[in-house]
PDB file of N, CA, C and O in Angstrom:
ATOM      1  N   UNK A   1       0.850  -1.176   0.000  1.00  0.00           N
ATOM      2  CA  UNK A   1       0.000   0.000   0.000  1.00  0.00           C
ATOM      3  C   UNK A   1       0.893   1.236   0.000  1.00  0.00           C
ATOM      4  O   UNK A   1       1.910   1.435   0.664  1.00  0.00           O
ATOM      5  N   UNK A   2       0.259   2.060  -0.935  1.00  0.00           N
ATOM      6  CA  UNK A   2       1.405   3.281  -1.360  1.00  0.00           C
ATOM      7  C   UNK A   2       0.351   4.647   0.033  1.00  0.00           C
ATOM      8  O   UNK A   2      -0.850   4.630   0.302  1.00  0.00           O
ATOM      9  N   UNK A   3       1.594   5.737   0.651  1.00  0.00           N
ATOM     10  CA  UNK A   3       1.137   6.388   0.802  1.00  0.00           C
ATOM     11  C   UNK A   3       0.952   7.701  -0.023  1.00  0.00           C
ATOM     12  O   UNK A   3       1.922   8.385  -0.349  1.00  0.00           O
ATOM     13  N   UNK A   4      -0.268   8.009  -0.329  1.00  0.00           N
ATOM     14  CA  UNK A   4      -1.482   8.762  -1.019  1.00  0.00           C
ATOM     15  C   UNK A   4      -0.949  10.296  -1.046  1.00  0.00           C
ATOM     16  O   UNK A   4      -0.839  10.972  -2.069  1.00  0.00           O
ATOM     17  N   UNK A   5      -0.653  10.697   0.217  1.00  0.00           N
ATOM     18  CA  UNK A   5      -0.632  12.021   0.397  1.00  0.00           C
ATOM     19  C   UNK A   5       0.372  12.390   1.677  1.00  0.00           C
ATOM     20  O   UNK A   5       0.053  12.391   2.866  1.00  0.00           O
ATOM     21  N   UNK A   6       1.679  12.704   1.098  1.00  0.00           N
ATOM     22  CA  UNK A   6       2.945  12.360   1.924  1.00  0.00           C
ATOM     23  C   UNK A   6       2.885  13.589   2.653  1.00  0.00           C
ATOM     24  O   UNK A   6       3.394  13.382   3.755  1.00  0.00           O
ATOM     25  N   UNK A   7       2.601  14.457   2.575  1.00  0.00           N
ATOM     26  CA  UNK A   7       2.349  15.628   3.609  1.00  0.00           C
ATOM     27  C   UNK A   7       1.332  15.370   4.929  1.00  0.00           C
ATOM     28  O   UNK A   7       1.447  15.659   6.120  1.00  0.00           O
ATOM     29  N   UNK A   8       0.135  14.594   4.042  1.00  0.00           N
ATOM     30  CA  UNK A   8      -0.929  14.432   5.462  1.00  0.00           C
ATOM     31  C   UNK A   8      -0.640  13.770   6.019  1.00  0.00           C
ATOM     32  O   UNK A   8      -1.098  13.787   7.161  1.00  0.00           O
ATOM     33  N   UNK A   9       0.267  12.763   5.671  1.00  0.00           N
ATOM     34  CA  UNK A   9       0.864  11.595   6.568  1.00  0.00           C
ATOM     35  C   UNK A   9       1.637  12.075   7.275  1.00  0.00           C
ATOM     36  O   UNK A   9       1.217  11.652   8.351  1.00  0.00           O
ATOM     37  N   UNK A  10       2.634  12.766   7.546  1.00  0.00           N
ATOM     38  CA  UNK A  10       3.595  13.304   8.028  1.00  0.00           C
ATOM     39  C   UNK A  10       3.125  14.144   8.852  1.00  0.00           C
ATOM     40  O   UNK A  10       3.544  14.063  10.006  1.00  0.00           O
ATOM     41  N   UNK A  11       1.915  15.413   8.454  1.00  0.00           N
ATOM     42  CA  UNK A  11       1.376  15.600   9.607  1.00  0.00           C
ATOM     43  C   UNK A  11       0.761  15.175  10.595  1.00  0.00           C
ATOM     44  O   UNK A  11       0.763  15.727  11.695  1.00  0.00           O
ATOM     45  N   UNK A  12      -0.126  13.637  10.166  1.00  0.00           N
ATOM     46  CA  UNK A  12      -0.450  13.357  11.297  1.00  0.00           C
ATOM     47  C   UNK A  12      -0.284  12.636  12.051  1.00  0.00           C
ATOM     48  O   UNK A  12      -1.081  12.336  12.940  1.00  0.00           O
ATOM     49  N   UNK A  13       1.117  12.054  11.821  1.00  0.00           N
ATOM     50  CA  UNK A  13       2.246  11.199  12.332  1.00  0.00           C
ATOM     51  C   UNK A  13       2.778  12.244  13.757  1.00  0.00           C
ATOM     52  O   UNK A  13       3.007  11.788  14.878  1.00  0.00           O
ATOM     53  N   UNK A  14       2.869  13.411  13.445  1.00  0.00           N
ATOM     54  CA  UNK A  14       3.482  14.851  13.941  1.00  0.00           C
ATOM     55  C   UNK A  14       2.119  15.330  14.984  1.00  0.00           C
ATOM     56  O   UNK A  14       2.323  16.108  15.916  1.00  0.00           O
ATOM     57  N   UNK A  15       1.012  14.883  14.758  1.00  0.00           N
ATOM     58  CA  UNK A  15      -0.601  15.270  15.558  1.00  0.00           C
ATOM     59  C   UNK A  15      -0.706  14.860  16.781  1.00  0.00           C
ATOM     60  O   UNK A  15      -1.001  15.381  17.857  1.00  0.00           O
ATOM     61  N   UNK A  16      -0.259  13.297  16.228  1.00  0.00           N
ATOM     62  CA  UNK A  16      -0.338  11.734  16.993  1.00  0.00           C
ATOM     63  C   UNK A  16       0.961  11.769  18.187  1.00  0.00           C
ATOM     64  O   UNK A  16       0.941  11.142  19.246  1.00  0.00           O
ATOM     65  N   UNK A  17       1.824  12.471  17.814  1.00  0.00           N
ATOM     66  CA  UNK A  17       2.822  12.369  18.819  1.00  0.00           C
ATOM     67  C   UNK A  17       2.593  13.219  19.807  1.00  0.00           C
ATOM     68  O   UNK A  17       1.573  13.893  19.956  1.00  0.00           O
ATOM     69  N   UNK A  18       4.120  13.178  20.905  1.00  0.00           N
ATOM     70  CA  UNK A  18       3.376  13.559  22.317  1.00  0.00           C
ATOM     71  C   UNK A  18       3.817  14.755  22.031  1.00  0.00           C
ATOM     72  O   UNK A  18       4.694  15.282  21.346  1.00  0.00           O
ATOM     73  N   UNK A  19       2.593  15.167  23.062  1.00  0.00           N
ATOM     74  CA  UNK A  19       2.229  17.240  23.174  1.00  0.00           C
ATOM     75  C   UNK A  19       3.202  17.893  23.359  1.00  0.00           C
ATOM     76  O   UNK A  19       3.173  19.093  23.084  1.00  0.00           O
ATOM     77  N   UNK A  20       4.650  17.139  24.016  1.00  0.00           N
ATOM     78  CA  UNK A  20       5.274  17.681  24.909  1.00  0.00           C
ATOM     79  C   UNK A  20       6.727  17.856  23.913  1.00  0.00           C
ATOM     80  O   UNK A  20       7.775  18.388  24.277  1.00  0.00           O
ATOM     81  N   UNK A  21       6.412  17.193  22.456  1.00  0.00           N
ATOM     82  CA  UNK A  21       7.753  17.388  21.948  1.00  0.00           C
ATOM     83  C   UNK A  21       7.783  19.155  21.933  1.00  0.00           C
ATOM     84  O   UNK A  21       6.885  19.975  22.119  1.00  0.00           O
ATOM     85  N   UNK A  22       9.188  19.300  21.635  1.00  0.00           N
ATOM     86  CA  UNK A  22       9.541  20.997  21.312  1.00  0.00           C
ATOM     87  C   UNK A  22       9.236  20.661  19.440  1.00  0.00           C
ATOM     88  O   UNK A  22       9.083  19.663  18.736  1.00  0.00           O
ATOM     89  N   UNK A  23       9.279  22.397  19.213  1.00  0.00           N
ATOM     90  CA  UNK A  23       8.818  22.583  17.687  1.00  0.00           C
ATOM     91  C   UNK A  23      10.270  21.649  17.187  1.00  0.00           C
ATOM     92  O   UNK A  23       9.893  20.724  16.468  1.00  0.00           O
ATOM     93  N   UNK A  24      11.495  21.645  17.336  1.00  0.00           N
ATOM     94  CA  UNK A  24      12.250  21.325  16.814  1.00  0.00           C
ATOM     95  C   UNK A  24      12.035  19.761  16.638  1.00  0.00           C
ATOM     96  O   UNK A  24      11.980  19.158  15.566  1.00  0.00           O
ATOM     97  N   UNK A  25      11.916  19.186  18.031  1.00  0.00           N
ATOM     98  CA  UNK A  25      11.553  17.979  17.349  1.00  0.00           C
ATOM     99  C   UNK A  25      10.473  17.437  16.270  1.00  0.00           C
ATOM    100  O   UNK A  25      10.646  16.617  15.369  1.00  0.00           O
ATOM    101  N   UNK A  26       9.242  18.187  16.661  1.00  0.00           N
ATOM    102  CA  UNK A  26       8.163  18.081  15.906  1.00  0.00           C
ATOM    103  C   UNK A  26       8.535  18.056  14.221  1.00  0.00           C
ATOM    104  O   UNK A  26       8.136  17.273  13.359  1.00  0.00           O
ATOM    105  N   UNK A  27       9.662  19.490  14.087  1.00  0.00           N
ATOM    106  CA  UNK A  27       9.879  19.613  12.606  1.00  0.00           C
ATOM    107  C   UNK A  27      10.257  18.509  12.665  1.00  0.00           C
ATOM    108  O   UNK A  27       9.399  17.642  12.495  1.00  0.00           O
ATOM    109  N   UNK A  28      11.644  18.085  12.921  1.00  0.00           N
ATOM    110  CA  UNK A  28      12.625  16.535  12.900  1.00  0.00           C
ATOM    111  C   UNK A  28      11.878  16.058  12.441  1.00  0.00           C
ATOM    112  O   UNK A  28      11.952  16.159  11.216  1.00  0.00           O
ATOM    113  N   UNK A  29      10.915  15.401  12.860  1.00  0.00           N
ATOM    114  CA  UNK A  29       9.483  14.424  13.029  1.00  0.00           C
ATOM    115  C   UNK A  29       8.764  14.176  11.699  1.00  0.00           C
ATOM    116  O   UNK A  29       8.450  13.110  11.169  1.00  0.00           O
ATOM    117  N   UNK A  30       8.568  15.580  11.258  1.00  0.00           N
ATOM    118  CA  UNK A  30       7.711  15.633   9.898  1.00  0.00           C
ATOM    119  C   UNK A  30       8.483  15.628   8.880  1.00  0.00           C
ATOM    120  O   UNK A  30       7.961  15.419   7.785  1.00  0.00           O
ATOM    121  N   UNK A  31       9.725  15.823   8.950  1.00  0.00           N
ATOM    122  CA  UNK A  31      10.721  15.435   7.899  1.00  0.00           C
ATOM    123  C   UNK A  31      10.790  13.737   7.734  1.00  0.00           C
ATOM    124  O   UNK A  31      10.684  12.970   6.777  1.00  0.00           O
ATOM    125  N   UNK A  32      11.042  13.567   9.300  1.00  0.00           N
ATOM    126  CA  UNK A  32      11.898  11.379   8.891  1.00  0.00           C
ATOM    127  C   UNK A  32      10.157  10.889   8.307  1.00  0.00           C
ATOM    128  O   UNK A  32      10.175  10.049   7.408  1.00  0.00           O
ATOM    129  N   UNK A  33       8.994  11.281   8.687  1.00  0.00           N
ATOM    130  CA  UNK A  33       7.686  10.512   8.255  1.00  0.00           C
ATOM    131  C   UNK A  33       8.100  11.055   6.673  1.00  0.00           C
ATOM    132  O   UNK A  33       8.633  10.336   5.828  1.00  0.00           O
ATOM    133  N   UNK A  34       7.814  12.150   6.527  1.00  0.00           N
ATOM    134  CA  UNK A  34       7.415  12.457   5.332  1.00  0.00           C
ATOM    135  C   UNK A  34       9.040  11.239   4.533  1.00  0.00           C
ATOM    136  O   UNK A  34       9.016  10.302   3.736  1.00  0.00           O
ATOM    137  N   UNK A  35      10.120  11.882   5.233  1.00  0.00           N
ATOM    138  CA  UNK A  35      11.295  10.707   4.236  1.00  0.00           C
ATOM    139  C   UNK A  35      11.075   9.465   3.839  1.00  0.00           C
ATOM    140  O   UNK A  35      11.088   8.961   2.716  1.00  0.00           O
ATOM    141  N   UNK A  36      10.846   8.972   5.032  1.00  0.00           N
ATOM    142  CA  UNK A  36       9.767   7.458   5.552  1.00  0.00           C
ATOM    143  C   UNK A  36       8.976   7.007   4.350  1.00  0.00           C
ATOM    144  O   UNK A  36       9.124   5.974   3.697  1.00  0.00           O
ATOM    145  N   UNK A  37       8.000   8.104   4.165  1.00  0.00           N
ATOM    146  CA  UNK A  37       6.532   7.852   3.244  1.00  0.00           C
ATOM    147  C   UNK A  37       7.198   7.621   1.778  1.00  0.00           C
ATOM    148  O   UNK A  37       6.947   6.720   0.978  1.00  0.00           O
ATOM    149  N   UNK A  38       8.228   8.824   1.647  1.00  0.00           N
ATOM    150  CA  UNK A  38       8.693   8.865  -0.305  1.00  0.00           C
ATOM    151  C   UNK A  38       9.855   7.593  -0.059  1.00  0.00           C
ATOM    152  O   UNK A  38      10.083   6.950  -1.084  1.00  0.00           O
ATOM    153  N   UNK A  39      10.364   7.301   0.771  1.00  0.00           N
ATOM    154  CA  UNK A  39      11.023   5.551   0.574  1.00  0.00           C
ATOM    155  C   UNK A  39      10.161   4.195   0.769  1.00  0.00           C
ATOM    156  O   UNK A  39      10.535   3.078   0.410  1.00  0.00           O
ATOM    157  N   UNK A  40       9.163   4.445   1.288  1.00  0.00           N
ATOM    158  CA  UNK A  40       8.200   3.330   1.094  1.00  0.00           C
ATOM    159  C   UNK A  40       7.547   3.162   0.039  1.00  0.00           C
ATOM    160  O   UNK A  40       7.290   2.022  -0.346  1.00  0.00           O
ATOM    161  N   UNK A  41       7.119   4.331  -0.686  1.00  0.00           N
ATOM    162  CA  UNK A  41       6.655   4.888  -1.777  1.00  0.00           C
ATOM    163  C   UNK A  41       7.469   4.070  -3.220  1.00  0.00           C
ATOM    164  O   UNK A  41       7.116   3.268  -4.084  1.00  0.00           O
ATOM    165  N   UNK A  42       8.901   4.916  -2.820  1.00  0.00           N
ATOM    166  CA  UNK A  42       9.652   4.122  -3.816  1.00  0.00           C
ATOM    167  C   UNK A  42       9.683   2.773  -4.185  1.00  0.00           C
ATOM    168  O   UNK A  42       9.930   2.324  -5.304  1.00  0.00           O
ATOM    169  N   UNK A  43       9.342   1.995  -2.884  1.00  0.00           N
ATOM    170  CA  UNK A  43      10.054   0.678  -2.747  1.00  0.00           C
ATOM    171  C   UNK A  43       8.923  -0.185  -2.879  1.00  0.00           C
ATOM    172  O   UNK A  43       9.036  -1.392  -3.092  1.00  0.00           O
ATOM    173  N   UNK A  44       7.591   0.547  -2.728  1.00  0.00           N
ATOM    174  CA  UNK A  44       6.230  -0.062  -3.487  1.00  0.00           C
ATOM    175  C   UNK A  44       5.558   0.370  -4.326  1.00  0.00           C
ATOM    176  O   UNK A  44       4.577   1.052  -4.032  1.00  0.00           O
ATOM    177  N   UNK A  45       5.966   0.038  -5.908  1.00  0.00           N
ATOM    178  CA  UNK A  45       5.564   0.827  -6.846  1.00  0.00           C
ATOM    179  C   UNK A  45       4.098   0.171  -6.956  1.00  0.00           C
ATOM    180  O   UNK A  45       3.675  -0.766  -6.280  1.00  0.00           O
ATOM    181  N   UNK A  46       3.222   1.091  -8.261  1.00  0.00           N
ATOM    182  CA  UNK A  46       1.673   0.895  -8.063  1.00  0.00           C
ATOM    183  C   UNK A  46       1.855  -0.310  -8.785  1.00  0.00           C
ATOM    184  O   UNK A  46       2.785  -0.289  -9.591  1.00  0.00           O
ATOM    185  N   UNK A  47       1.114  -1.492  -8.683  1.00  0.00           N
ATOM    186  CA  UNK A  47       1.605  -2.726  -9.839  1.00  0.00           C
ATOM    187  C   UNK A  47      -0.282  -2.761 -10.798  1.00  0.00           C
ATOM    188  O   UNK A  47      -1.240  -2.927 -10.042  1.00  0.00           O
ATOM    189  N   UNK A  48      -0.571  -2.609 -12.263  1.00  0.00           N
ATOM    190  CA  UNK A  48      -1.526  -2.496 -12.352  1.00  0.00           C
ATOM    191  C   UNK A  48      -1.727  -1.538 -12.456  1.00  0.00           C
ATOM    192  O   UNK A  48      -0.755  -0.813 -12.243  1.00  0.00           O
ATOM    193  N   UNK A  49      -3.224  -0.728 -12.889  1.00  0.00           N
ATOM    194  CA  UNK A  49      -3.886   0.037 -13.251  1.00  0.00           C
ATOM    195  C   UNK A  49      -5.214   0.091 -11.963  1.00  0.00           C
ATOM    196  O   UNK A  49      -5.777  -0.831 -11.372  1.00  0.00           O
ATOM    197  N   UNK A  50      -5.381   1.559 -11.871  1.00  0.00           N
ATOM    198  CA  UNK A  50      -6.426   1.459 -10.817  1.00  0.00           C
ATOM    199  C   UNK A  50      -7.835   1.686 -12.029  1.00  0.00           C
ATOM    200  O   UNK A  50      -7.751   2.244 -13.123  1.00  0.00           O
ATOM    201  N   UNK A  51      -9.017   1.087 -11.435  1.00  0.00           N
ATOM    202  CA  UNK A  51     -10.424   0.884 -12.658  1.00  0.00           C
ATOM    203  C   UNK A  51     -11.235   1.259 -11.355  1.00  0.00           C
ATOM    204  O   UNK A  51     -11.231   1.056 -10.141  1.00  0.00           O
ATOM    205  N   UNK A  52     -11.987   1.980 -12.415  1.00  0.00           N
ATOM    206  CA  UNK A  52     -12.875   2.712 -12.058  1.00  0.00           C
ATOM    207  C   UNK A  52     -14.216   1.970 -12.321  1.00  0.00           C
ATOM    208  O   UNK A  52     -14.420   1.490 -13.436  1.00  0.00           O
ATOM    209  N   UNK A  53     -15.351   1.837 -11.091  1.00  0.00           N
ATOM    210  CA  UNK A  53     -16.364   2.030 -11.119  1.00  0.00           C
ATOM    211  C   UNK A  53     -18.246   2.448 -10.941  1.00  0.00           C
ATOM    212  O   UNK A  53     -19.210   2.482 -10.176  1.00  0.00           O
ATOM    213  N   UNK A  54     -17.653   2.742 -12.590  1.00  0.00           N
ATOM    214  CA  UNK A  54     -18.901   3.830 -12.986  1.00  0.00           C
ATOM    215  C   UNK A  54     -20.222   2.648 -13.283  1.00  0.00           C
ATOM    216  O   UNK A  54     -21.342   3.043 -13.608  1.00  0.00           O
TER     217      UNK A  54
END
């Protein structure tokens, strides 16, 4: 399963964590998810065609 939308993931990877990180970590945070997401991404390409139905 590919992630969809590597920003929302990353933010809410960054939501989900504790209240108490500082902004710095938080950024840290939304960088390694979001890195995370575009190497998982890479490493599961789409196999197939997605079909639609109408």
């Amino acid at each position: 399963m590919r992630v969809h939308n590597i920003n929302e993931f990353a933010l809410a990877v960054v939501q989900s964590s504790d209240p108490k990180l500082s902004v710095d970590e938080k950024l840290a945070l939304y960088l390694e998810a979001s890195e995370k997401a575009q190497e998982h991404n890479k490493n599961n390409p789409v196999k197939g065609s997605v079909k639609s139905f109408e």
